[in-house]
Backbone bond lengths (Angstrom), bond angles and torsions (degrees), N, CA, C in turn:
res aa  C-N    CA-C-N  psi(-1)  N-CA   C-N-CA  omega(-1)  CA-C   N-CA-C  phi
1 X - - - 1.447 - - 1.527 107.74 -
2 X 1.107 121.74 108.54 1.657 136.33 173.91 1.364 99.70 -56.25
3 X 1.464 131.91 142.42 1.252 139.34 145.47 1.628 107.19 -108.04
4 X 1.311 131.29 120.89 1.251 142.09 125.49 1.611 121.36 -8.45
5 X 1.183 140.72 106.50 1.111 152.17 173.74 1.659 96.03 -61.85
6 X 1.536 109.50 156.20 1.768 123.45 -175.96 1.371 99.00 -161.14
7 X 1.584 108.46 134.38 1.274 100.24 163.99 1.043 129.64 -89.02
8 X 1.765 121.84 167.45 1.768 112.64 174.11 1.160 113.44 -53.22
9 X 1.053 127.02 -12.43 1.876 115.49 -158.07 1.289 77.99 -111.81
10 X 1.136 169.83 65.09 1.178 166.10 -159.46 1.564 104.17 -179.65
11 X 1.298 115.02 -63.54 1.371 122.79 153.64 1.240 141.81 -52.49
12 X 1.366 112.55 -43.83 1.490 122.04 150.09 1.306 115.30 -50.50
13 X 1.119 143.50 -15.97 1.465 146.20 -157.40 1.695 99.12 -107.51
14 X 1.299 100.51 -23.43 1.836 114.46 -174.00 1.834 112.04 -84.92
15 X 1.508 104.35 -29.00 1.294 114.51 -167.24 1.450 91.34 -119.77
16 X 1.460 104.27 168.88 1.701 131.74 161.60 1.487 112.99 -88.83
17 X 1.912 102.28 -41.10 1.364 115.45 -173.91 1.275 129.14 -60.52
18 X 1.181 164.36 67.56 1.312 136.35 -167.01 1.407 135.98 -43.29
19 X 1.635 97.29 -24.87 1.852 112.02 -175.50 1.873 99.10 -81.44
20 X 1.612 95.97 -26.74 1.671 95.94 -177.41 1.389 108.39 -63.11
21 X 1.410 111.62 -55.93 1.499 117.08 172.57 1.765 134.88 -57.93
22 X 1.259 104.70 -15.30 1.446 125.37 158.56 1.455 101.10 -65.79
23 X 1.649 136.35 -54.39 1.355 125.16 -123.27 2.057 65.70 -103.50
24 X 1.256 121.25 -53.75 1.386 95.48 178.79 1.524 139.00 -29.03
25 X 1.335 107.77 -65.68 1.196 140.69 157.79 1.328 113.28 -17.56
26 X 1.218 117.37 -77.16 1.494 140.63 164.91 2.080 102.22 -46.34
27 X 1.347 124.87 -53.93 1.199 100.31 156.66 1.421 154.35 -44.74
28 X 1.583 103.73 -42.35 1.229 126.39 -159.76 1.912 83.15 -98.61
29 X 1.172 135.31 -20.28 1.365 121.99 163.97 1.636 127.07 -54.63
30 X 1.717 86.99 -48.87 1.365 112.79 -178.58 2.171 113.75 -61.01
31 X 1.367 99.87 -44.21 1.339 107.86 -179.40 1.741 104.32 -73.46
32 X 1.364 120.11 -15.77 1.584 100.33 -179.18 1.726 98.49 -107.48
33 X 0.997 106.36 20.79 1.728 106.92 -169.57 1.906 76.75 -105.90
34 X 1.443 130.01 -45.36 1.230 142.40 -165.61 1.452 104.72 -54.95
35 X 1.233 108.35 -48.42 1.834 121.64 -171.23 1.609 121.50 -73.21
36 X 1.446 99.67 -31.23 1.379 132.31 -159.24 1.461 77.92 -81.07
37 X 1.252 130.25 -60.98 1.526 127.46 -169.76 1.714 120.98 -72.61
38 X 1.365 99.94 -34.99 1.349 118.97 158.10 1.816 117.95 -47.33
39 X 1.385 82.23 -55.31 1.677 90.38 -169.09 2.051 99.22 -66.19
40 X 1.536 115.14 -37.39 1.326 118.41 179.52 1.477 109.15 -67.37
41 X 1.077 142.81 -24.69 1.155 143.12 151.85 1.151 141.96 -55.94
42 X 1.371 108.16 -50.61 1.542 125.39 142.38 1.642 123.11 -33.96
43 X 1.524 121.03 -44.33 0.830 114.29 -161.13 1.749 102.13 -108.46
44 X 1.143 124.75 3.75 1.441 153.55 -179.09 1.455 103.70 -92.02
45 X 1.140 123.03 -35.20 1.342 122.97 -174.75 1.517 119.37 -151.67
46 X 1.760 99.63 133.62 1.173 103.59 -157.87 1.731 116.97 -93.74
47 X 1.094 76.49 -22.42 1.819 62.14 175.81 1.643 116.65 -97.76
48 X 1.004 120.77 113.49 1.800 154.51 159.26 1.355 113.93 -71.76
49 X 1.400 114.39 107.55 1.541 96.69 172.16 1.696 96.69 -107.83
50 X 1.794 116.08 -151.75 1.687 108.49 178.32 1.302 99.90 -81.79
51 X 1.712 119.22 -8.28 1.681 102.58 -144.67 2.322 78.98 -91.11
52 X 1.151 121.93 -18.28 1.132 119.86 -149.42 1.663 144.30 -170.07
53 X 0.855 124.71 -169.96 1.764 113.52 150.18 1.931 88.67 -109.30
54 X 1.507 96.19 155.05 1.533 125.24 138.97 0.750 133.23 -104.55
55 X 1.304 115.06 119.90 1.660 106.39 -157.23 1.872 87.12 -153.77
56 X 1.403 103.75 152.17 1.396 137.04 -163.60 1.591 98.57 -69.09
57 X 1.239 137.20 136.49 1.758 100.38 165.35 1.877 117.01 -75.55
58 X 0.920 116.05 -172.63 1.190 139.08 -157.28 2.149 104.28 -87.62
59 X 1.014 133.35 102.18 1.486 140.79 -178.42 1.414 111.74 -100.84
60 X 1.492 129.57 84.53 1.355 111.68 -166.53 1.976 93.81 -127.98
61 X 1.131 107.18 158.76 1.543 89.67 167.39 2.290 107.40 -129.05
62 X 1.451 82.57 26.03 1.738 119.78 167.32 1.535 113.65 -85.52
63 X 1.200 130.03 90.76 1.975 103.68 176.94 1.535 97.75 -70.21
64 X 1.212 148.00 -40.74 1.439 145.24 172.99 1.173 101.26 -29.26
65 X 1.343 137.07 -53.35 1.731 137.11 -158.35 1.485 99.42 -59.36
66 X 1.454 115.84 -42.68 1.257 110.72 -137.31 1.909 104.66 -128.66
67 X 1.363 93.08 34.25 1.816 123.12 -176.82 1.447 92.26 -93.96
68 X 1.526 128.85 -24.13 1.491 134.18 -160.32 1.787 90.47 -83.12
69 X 1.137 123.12 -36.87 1.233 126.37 177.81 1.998 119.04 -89.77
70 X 0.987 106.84 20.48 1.841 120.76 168.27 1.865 100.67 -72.93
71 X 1.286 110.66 117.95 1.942 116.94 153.77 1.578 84.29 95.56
72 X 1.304 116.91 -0.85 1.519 90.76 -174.06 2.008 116.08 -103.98
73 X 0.960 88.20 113.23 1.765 103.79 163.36 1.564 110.73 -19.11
74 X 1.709 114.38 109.00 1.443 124.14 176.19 1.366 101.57 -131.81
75 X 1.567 105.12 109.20 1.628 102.36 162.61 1.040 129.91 -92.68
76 X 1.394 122.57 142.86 1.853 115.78 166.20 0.958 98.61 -110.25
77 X 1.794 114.03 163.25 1.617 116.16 -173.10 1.767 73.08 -101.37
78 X 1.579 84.54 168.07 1.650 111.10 -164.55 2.028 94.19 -75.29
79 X 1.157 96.44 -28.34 1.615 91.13 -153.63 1.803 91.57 -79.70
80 X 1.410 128.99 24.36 1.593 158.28 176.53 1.215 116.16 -109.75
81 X 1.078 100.01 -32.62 1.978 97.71 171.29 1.389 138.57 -87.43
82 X 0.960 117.17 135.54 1.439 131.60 -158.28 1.863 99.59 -69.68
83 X 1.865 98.45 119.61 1.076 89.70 168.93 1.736 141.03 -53.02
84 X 1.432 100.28 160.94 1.618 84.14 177.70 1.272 116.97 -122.29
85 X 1.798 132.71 -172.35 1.249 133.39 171.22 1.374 128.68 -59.67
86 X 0.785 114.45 154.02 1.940 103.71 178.85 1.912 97.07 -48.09
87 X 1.228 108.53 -68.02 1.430 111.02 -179.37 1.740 117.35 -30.99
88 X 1.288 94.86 -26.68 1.765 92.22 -161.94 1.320 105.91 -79.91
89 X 1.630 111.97 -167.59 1.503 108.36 170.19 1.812 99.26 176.35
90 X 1.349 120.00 137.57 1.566 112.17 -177.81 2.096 91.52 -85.93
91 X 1.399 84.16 -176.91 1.198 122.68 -158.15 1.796 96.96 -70.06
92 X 1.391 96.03 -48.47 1.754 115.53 -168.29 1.510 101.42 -55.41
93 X 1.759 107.59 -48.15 1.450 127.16 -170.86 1.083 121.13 -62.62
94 X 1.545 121.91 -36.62 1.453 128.81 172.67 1.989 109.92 -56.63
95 X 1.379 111.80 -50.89 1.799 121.39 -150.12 1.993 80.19 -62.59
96 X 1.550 97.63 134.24 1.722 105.49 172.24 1.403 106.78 116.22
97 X 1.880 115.14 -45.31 1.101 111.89 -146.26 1.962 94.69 -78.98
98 X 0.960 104.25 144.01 1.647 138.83 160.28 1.385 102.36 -23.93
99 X 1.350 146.62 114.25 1.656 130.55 153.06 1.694 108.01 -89.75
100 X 1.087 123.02 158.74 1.322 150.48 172.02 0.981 138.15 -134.73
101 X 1.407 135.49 96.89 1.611 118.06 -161.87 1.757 92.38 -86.65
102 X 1.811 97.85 121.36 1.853 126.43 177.63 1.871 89.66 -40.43
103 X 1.390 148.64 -30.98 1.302 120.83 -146.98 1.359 108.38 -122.10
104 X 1.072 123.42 -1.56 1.610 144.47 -166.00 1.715 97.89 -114.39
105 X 1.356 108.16 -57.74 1.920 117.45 -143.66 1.503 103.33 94.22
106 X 1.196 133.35 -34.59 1.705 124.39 -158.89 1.490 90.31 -34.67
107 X 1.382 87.61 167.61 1.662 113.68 -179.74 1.337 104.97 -110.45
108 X 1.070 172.37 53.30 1.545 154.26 -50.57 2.028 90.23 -153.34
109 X 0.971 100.36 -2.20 1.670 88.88 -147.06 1.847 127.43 151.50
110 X 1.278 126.93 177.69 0.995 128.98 143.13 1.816 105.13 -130.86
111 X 1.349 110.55 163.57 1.496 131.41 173.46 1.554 96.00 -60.37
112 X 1.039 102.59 107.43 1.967 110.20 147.94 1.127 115.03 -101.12
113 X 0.974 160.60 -36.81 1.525 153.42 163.41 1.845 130.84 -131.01
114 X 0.819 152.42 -176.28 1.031 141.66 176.29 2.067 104.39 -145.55
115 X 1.670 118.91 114.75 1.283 89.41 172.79 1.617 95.96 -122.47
116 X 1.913 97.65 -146.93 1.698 101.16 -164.77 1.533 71.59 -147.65
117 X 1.383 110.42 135.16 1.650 122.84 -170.00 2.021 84.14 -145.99
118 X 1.093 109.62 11.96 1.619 108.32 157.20 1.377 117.34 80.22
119 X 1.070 110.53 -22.30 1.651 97.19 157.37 1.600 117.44 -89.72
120 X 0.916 123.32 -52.53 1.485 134.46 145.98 1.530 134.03 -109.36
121 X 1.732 131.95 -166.02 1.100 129.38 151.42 1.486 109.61 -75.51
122 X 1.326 114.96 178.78 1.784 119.72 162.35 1.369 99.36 -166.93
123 X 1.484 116.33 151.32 1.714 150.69 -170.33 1.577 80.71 -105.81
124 X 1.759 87.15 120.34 1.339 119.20 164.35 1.662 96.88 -76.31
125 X 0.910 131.32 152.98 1.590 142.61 -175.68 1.549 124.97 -120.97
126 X 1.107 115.53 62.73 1.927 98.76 -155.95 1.967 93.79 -88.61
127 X 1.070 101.29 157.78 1.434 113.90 -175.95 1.812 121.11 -80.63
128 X 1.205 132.71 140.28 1.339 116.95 -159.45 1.885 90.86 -132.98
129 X 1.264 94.52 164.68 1.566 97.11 158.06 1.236 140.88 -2.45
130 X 1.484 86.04 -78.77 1.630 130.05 172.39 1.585 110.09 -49.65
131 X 0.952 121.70 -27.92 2.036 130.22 -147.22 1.458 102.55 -65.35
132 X 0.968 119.14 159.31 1.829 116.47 151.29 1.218 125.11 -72.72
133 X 1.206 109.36 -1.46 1.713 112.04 -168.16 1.534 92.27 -177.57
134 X 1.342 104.41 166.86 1.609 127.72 141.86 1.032 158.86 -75.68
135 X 1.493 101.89 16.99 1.187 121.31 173.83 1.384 125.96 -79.61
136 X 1.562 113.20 119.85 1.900 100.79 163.20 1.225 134.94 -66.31
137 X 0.454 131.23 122.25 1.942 128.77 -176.00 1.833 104.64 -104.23
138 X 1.823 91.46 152.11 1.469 85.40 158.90 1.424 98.38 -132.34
139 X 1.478 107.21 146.36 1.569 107.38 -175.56 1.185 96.06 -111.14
140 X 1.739 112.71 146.41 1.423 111.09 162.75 1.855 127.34 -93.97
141 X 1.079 90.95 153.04 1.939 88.35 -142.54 1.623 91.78 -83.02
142 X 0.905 106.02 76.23 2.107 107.52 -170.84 2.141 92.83 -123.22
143 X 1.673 103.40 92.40 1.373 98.42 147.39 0.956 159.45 -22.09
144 X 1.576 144.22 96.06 1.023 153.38 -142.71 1.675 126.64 66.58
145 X 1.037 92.64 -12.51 1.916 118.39 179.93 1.562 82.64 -81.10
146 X 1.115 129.27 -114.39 1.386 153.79 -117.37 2.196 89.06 -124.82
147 X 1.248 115.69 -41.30 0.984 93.61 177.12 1.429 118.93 -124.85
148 X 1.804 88.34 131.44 1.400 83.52 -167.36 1.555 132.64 -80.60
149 X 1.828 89.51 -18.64 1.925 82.31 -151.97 1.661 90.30 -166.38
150 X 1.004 100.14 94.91 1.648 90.94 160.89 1.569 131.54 -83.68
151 X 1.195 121.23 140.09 1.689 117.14 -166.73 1.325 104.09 -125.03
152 X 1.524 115.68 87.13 1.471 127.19 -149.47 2.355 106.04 -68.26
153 X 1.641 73.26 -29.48 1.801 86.11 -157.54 1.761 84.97 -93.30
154 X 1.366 130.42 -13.66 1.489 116.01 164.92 1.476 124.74 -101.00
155 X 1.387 108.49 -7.58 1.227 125.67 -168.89 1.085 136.61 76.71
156 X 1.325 128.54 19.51 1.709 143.84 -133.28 1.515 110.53 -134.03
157 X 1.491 127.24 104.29 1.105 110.69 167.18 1.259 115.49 -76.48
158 X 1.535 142.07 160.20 1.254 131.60 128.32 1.462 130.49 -101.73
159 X 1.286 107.99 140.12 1.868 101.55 -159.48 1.874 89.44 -125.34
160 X 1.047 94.29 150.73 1.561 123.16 166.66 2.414 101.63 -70.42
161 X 0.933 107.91 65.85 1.049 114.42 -157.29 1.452 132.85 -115.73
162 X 1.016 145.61 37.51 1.321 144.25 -127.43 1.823 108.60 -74.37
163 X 0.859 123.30 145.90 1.881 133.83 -154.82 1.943 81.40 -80.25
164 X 1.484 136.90 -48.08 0.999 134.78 -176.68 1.539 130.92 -85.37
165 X 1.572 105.43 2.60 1.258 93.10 165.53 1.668 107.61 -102.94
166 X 1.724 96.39 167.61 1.576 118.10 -145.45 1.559 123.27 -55.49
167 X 1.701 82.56 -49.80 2.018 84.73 172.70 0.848 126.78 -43.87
């Protein structure tokens, strides 16, 4: 997707804001800095299929080289990832699965999202049918703490979780 270059004084002339016209600016920088790398990739590597580029990852022992690639969207296909432990589980694998708090049975929910708010991860919680309530919860994703048990091949977390506390 091409973006069109604009100048500030051009933009300023569009807004009242100045911070509005900064945060544009700062977008439309970001999206041709996006293409520019896109387009270098593209032309770096030859095989293109519909789903994508294939492309090699990146080997630098420069962090400067590879600052051009910060915010930008990298997929791997799944059938690329390194298996894991029974215990483990990716990110993709968790969203759907069922929560349960292990000491009750409640049905708490299923996983709608999963984020990283920097002290840890946490399980978005959205409420289903099934639930004891309507409440969303967010759980924080801390092993053996709060989570107990993932059941990859049933889909089922169980969390240390109580239906009445606040989160």
């Amino acid at each position: 997707m091409a973006v069109d270059p604009i100048s500030f004084s051009k933009l300023l002339k569009k807004t009242d804001d100045i911070y509005e016209a900064v945060v544009v600016s700062s977008k439309r920088a970001k999206q041709i800095l996006q293409d520019r790398i896109v387009k270098q990739m593209i032309d770096e590597n030859e095989e293109i299929s519909e789903d994508g580029i294939l492309a090699e990852p990146v080997i630098s022992e420069n962090i400067d080289s590879i600052k051009i690639y910060t915010n930008l969207k990298i997929l791997v296909s799944k059938d690329d990832l390194p298996l894991l432990k029974d215990d483990e589980a990716y990110w993709y694998e968790l969203e759907g699965m069922i929560v349960i708090d292990q000491e009750s049975g409640d049905i708490l929910g299923s996983v709608d999202s999963l984020s990283n708010f920097g002290a840890q991860d946490c399980i978005q919680v959205k409420p289903s049918e099934k639930s004891v309530d309507n409440t969303p919860r967010l759980i924080p994703y801390v092993k053996d703490e709060y989570i107990k048990l993932v059941d990859r091949d049933n889909k089922i977390i169980f969390v240390n979780w109580d239906k009445d506390y606040l989160i």
